[in-house]
PAGUZA-328162 format. One record per residue (C-alpha): residue number from 1; residue in one letter; x negated, y negated, z negated. Coordinates in steps of 0.2 Angstrom, whole numbers, plus 2048, in hexadecimal, padded with zeros to 3 digits. Layout:
// PAGUZA-328162
pt k=NUM; r=A; x=X; y=Y; z=Z
...
END
This chain:
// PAGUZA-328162
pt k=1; r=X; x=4B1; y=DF3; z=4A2
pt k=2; r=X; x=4A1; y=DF5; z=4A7
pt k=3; r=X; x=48F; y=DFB; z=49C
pt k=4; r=X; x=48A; y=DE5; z=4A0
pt k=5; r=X; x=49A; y=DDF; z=49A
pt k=6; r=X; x=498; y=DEA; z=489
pt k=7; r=X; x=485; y=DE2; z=488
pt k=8; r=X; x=489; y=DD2; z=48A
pt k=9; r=X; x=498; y=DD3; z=47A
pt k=10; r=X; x=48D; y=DDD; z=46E
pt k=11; r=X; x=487; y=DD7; z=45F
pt k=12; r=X; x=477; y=DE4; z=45B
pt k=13; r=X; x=46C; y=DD6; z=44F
pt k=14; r=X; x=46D; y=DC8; z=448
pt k=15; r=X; x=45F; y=DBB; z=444
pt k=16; r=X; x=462; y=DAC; z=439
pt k=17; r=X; x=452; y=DA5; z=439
pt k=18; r=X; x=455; y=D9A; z=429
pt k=19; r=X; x=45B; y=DA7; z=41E
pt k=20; r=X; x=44F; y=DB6; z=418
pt k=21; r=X; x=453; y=DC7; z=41F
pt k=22; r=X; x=455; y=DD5; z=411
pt k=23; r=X; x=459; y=DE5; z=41C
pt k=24; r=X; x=461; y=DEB; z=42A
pt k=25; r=X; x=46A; y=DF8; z=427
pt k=26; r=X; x=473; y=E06; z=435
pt k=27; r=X; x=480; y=DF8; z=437
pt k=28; r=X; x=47F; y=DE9; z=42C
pt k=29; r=X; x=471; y=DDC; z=42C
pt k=30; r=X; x=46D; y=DD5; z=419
pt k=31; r=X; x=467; y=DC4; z=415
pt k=32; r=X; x=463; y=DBC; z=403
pt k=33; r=X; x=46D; y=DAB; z=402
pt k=34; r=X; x=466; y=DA8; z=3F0
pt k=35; r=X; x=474; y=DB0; z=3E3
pt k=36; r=X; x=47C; y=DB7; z=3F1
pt k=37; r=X; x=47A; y=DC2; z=3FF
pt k=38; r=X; x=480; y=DC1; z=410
pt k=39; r=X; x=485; y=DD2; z=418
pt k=40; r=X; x=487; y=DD1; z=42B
pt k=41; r=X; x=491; y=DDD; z=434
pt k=42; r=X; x=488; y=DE2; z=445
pt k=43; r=X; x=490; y=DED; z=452
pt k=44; r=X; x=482; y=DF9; z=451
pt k=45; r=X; x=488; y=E0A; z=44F
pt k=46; r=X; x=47F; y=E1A; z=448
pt k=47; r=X; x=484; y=E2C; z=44C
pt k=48; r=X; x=476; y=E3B; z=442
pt k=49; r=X; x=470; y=E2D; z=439
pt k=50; r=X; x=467; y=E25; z=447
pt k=51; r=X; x=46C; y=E14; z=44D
pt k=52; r=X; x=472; y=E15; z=45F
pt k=53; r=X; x=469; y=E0A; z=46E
pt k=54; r=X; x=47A; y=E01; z=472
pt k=55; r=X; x=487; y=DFD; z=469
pt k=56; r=X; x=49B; y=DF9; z=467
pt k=57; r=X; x=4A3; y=DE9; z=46C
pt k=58; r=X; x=4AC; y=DE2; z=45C
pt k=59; r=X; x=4A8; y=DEF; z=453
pt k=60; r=X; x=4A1; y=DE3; z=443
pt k=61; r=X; x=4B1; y=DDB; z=443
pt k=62; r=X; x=4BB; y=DEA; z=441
pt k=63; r=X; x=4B1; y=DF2; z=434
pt k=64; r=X; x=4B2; y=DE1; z=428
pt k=65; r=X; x=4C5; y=DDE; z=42E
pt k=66; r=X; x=4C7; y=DEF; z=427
pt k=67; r=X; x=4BC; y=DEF; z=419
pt k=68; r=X; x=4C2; y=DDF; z=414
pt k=69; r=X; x=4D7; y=DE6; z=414
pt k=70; r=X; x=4D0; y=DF5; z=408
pt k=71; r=X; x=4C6; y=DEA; z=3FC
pt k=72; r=X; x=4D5; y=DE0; z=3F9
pt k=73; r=X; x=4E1; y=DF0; z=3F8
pt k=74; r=X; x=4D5; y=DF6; z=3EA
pt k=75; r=X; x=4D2; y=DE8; z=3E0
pt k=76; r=X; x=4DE; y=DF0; z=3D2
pt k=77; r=X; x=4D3; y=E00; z=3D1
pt k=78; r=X; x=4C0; y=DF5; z=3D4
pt k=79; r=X; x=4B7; y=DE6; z=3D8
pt k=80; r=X; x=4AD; y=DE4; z=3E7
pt k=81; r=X; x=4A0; y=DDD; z=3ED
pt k=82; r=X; x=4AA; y=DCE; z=3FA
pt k=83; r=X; x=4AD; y=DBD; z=3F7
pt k=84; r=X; x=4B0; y=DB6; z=406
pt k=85; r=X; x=4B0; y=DBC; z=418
pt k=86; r=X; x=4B3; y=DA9; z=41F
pt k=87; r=X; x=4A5; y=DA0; z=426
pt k=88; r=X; x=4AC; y=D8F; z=41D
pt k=89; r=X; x=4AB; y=D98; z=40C
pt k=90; r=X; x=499; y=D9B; z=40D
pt k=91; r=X; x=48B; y=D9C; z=406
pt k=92; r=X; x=495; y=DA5; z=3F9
pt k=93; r=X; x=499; y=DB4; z=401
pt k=94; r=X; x=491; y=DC4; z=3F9
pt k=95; r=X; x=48C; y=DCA; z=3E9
pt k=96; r=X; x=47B; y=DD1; z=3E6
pt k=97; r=X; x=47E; y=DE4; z=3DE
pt k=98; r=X; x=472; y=DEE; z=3D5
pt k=99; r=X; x=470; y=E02; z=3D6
pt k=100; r=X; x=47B; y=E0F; z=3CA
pt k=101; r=X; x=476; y=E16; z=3BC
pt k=102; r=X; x=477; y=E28; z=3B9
pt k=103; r=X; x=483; y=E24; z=3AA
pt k=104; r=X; x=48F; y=E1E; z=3B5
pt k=105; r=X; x=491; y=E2D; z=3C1
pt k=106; r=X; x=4A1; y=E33; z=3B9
pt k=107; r=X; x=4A8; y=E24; z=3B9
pt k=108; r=X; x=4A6; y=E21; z=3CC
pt k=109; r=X; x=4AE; y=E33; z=3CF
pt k=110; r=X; x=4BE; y=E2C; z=3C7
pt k=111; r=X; x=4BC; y=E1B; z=3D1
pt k=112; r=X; x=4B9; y=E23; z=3E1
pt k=113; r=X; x=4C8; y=E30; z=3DE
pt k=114; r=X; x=4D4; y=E21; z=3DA
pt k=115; r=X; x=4CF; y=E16; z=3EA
pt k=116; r=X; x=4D1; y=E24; z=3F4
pt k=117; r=X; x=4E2; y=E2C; z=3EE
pt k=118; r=X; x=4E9; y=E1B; z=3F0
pt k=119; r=X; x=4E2; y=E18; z=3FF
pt k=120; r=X; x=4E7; y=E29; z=406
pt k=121; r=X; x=4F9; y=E26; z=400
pt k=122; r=X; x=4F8; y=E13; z=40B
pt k=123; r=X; x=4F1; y=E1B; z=41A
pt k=124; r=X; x=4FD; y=E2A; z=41B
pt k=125; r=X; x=50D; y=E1E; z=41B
pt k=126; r=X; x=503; y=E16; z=429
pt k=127; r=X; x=504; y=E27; z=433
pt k=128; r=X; x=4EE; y=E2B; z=42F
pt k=129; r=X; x=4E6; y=E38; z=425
pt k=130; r=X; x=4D6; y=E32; z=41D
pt k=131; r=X; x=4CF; y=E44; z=41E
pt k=132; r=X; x=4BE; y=E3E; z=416
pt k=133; r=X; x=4B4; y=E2D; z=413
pt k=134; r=X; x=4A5; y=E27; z=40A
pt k=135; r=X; x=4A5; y=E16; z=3FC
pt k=136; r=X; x=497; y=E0F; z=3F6
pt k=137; r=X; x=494; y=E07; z=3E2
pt k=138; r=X; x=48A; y=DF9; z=3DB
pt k=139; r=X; x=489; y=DF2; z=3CB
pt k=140; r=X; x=48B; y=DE0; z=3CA
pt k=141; r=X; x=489; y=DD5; z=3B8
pt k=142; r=X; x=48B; y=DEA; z=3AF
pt k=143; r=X; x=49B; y=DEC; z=3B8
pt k=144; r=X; x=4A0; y=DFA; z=3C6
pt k=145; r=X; x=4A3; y=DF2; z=3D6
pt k=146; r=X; x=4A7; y=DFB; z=3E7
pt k=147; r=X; x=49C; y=DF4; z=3F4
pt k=148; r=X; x=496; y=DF3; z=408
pt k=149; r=X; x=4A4; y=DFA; z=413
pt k=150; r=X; x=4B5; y=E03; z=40C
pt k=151; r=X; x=4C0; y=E11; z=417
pt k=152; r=X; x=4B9; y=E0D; z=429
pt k=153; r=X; x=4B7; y=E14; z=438
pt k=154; r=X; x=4A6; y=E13; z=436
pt k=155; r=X; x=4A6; y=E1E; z=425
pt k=156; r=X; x=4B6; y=E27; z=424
pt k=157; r=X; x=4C0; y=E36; z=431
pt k=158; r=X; x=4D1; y=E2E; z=432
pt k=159; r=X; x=4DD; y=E3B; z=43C
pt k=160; r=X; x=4EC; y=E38; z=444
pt k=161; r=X; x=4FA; y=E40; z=438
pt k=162; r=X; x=508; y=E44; z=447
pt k=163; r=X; x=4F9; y=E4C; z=450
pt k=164; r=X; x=4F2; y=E57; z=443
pt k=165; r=X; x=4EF; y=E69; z=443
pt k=166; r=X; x=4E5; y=E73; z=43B
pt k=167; r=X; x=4D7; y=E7D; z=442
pt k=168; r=X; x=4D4; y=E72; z=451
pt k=169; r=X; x=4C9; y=E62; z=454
pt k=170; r=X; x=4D4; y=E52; z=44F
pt k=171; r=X; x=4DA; y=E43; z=456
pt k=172; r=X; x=4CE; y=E37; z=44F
pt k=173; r=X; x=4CE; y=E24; z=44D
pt k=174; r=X; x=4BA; y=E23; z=449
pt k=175; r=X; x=4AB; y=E24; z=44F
pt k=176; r=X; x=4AD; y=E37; z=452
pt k=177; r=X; x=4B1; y=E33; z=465
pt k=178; r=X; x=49C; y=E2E; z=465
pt k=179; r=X; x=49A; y=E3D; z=459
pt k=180; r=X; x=4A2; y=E49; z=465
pt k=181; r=X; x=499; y=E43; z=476
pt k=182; r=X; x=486; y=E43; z=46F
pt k=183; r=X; x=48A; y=E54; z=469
pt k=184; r=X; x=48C; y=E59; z=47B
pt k=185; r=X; x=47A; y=E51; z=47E
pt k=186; r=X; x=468; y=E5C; z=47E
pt k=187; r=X; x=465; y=E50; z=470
pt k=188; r=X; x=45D; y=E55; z=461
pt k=189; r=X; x=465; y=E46; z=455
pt k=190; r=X; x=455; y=E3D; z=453
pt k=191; r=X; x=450; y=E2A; z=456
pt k=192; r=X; x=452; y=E26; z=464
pt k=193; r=X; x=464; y=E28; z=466
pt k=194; r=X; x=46A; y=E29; z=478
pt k=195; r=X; x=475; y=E1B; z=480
pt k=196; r=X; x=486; y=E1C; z=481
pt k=197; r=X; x=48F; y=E19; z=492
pt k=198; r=X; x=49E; y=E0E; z=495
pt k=199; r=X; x=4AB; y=E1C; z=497
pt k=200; r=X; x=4A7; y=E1E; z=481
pt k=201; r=X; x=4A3; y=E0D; z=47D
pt k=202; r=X; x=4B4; y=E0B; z=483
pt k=203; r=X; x=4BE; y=E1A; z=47C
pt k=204; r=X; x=4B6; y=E14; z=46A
pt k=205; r=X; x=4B9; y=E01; z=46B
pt k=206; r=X; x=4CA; y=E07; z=470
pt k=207; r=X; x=4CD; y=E13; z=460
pt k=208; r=X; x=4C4; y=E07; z=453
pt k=209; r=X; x=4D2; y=DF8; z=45B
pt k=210; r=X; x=4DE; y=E05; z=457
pt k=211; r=X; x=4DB; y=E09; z=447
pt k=212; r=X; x=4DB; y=DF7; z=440
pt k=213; r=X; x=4EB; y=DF5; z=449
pt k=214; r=X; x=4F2; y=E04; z=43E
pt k=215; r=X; x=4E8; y=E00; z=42E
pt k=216; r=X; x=4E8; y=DEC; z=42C
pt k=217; r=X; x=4F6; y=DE9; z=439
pt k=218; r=X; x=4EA; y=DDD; z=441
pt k=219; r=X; x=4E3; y=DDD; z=452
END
């Protein structure tokens, strides 16, 4: 697939002229529907903490497709922040969320410990070691919720469990592949990033179709 073709199927911003813009963020674009927000998953992708010029096809999808499968797996542990992901459900779609309080630290410890053990447990039956990941907390009406994006390729390392051997690099199904060819760039990890060719555009949107296929069973 050629560098045009990738082009013309990413989605790097949206603009919905009608609904106030909160933030972009490194992948999601925020708007304020009222009591509600709207969270947009973009195919942007970030690597260093700096937002790359081009992006992955279908990447937005995945990462809700998969965030979407863990929210649910977790609703016995926490609430999130989703109540729809349908176009015809909207404008109800996401909660506004609030920051933590201190107070609460310890019990986010627990919270996160709980999602991860039994989403560590899922993923091994399904052949993947989560070997690490990031979650993100709100409050919503006083209450804990978990919130953004949960156990992606975007925000966790998940390794290949048949493959695995320590002391060597893994075989990954995340973003590592982009990780793993800036690191061979004179590049010193500040904006801008440098633009990715085909030959890893395509080796990721391969390993982030992968992935969902193993995690969610989906396509």
């Amino acid at each position: 697939m050629h560098e045009k073709e990738h082009m013309e199927q990413i989605i790097l911003k949206t603009d919905f002229q009608d609904i106030p813009l909160v933030k972009r963020g490194k992948v999601r674009d925020i708007y304020d529907l009222g009591e509600h927000l709207l969270l947009v998953a973009t195919d942007r992708i970030s690597a260093f903490d700096v937002i790359l010029p081009n992006g992955i096809p279908g990447k937005g999808r995945v990462l809700t497709k998969i965030s979407v499968y863990w929210f649910r797996q977790m609703e016995d542990i926490i609430s999130h922040h989703i109540e729809a992901v349908d176009i015809k459900d909207f404008p109800a779609n996401l909660k506004k969320y609030a920051g933590i309080l201190d107070g609460r630290s310890l019990l986010v410890k627990k919270t996160s410990l709980k999602v991860y053990t039994k989403a560590s447990t899922l993923a091994e039956k399904k052949g993947i070691i989560i070997a690490d990941t990031k979650f993100e907390f709100g409050l919503y009406n006083g209450e804990l919720i978990i919130i953004d994006e949960i156990l992606t390729p975007d925000s966790s390392r998940f390794w290949s469990l048949n493959h695995y051997a320590p002391g060597k690099s893994q075989d990954s199904y995340d973003k590592q592949i982009v990780r793993d060819y800036l690191l061979t760039l004179d590049w010193d990890k500040t904006y801008p990033g440098p633009p990715l060719p085909g030959e890893i555009i395509e080796k990721t949107v391969k390993r982030y179709g992968e992935i969902l296929k193993i995690i969610t069973g989906e396509e």
